[in-house]
N, C-alpha and C positions, 0 to 999 in steps of 0.2 A: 504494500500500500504506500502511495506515495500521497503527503497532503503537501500547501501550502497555506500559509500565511503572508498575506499581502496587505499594502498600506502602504500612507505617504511616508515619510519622513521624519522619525517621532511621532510616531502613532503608534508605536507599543510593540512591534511583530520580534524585536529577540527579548521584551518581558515573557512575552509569553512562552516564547520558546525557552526561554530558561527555566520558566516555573513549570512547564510541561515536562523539559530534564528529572528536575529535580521530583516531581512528581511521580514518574515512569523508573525512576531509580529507586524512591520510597518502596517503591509495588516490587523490588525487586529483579527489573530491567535492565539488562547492559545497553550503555547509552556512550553512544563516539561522537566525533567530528566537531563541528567550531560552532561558537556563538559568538559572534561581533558587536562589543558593549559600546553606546556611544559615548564619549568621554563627554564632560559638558563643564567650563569654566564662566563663569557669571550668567548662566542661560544659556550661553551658545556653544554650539556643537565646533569641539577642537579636534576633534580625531575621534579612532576609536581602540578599544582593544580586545586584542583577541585569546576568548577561553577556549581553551580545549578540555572537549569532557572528560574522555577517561582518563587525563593524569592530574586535572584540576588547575594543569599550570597555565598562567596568562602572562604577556607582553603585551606592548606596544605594536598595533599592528597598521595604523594610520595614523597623519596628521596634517594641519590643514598649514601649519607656518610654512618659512622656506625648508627645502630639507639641508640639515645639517652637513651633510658629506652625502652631495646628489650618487653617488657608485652605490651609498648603499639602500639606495629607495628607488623604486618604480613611479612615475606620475601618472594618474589616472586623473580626468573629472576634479582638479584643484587637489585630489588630497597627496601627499607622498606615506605610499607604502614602502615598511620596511620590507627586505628581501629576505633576512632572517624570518621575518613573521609569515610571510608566504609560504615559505618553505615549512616553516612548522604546521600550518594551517594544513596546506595539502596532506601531511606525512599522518596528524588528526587524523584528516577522510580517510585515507587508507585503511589506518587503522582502524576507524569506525566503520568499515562495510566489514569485519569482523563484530559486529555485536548486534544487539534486538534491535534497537530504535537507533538511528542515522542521523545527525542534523547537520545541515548546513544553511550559514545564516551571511546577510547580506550578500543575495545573489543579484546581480543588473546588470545594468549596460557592457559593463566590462566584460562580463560571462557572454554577453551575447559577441562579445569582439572577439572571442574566444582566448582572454586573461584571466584573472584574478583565479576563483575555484572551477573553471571549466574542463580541467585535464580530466573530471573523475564526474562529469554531466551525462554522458552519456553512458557509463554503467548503473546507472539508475535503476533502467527497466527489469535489470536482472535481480536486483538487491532484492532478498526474499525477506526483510524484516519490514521494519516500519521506518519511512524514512518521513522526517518533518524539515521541508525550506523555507527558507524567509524571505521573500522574496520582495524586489520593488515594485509599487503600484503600475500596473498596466502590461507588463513582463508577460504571462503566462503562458501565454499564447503564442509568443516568439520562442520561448524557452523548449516548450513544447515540441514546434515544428520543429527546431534546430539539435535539439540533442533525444528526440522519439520518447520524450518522457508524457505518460500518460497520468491525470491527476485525478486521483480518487476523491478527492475532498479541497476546498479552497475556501480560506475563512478570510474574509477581506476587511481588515481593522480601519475603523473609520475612525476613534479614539482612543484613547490611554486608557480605556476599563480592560484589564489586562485578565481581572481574574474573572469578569462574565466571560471572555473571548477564551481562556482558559476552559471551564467550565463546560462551553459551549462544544468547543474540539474536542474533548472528552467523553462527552455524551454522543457525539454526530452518529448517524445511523449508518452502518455499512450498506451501500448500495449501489449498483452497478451505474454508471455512467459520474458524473462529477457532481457531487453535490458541494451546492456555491451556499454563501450566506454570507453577509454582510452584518458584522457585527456592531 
C-alpha cells in the first residue's frame, strides 16, 4: 500500500508523518526512511533537517542562507542541500525498504527533475509493506506517471490539525482505487 500526504507548505504533512512513525512503532512496527523537519527561526522557514527513523539520528539537511563551502551542498529551488545529508537520507530509504512501514518525506519538484530522493521512486510498486510520502501540493499525478507509483490513499492537509489528519489516515478504509480526502 502506498498512501500520500499532501499540502502547501506548512500545512503539517511531516507532523503527521512523524506522529504516524511514532505511532506505527508504539503498535510495534518496523519503520525506515526520512522525515524532513522544517527548521523555523523567528517564524520563518530556514532550512530543514533530516530524521532518519531507524537509527533516530538527524542532521542538517537544508538551508536557505549562502552555503558555507558551495562543494559541499547541492542548490535546488533557493535552499542549499548538504551532500553529507543526501547521502544519509538515501542510504535511510535503502534501509527502510527493509522494514513494515516506509517513509519518505519532502518529495517535489526536484524528485520530478529526477534529484533529491528519486534514485529509490521507482521501486515503490514493488515494496510489499506500507509505504507513507509527503509529498508537495499538486505533485501526485506527475509522480505517478513518472516513477508507475500507484496510490492507494491520499490525504491532502489543508491545515496544521495534524492529529485529526492523523487520526483520519489511521482509520481510512482499505479500498480499491484511491481514496482522496481532504483534511
Amino acid at each position: 500500500m502506498i498512501a500520500a500526504v499532501t499540502g502547501s507548505i506548512g500545512a503539517g504533512k511531516s507532523s503527521v508523518l512523524l506522529a504516524l512513525a511514532d505511532r506505527l512503532k508504539g503498535a510495534g512496527r518496523s519503520t525506515g526512511g526520512i522525515i524532513s523537519v522544517r527548521v523555523l527561526k523567528d517564524g520563518a522557514r530556514t532550512g530543514y533537517t533530516l530524521l532518519e527513523l531507524d537509527t533516530g539520528a538527524a542532521e542538517p539537511l537544508a538551508h536557505c542562507q549562502k552555503a558555507p563551502d558551495p562543494n559541499a551542498c547541492v542548490t535546488f529551488a533557493g535552499f542549499h542541500f548538504f551532500r553529507s545529508a543526501l547521502r544519509a537520507g538515501n542510504e535511510a530509504i535503502v534501509r527502510g525498504f527493509a522494514s513494515d512501514c516506509l517513509f519518505i518525506d519532502e518529495i517535489g519538484l526536484w524528485e520530478l527533475a529526477g534529484g533529491g530522493w528519486s534514485a529509490h521512486l521507482n521501486a515503490l510498486p514493488r515494496y510489499r509493506g506500507l509505504a507513507f510520502l509527503g509529498l508537495r501540493q499538486g505533485i501526485a499525478d506527475d509522480l505517478a506517471r513518472i516513477y508507475g507509483i500507484s496510490f492507494d490513499y491520499i490525504a491532502e492537509i489543508k491545515n496544521s490539525d495534524s492529529a485529526s489528519a492523523l487520526n483520519d489516515i489511521l482509520g481510512f478504509p482499505p479500498v480499491s482505487g484511491v481514496f482522496h480526502k481532504t483534511l
